[in-house]
C-alpha positions as semicolon CSV with decimal commas, in nm:
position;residue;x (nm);y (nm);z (nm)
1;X;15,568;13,567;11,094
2;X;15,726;13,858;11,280
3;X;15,567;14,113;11,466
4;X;15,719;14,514;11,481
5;X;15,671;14,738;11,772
6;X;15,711;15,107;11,745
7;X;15,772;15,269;12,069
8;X;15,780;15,659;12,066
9;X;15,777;15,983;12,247
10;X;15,438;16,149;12,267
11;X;15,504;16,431;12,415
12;X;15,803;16,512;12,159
13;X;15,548;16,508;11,861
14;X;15,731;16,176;11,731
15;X;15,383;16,005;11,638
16;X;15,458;16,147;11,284
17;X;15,795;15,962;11,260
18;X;15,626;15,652;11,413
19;X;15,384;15,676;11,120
20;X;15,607;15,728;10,813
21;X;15,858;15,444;10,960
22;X;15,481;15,178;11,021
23;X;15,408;15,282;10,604
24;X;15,718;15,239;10,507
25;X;15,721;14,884;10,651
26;X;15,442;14,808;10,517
27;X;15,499;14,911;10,185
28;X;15,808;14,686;10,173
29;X;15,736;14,408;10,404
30;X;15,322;14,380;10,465
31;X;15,224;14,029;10,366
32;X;15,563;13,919;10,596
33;X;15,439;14,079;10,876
34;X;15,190;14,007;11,168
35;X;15,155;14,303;11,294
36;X;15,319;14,668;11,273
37;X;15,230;14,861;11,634
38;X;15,260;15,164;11,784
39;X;15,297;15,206;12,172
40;X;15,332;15,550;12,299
41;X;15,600;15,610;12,538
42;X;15,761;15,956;12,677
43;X;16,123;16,062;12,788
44;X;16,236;16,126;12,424
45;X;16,192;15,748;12,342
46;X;16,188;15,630;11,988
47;X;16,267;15,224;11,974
48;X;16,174;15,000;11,707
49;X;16,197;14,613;11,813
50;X;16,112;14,295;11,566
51;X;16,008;14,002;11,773
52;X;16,110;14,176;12,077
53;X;16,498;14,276;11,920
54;X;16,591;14,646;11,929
55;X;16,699;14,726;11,592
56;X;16,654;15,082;11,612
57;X;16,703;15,333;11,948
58;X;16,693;15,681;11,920
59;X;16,948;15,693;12,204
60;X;17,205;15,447;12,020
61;X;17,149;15,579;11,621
62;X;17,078;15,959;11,728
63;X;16,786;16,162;11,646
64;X;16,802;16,176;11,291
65;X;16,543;15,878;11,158
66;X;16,680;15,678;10,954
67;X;16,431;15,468;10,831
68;X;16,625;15,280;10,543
69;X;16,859;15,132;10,828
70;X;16,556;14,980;11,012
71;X;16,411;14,839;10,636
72;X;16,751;14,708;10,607
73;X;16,732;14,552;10,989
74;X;16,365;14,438;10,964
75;X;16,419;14,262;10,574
76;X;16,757;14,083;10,765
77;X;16,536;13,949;11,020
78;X;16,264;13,816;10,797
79;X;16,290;13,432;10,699
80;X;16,462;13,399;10,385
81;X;16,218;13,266;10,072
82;X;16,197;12,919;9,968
């Protein structure tokens, strides 16, 4: 199973993006996933990592969200079906 971890900025008020990227994730992936979490971070930090992978860094991508490119990630990383 794979486990997502959602590191963002607190003090930038980016606990709302953190939130509709978990639900989206959820919605598409949720009975392929361990775990979806959240761990609150500062400096302008918004990082999304499956299994400990970066597949999303504010930094890199910019700071326009954009969560379909992390579904797209996340779903590439997720065992294919038998």
């Amino acid at each position: 199973m794979t486990v997502i971890e959602i590191e963002y900025c607190v003090p930038c008020g980016l606990l709302d993006s953190a939130i509709k990227t978990q639900t989206r994730l959820l919605n598409e992936f949720g009975q392929d996933l361990d775990a979806v979490t959240f761990t609150p971070g500062h400096g302008g930090v918004f990082i999304v990592t499956v299994d400990d992978e970066t597949i999303w860094e504010k930094d890199v991508h910019g700071a326009n969200l954009d969560v379909e490119l992390i579904v797209g990630a996340v779903n590439d990383r997720l065992p294919a079906e038998a």
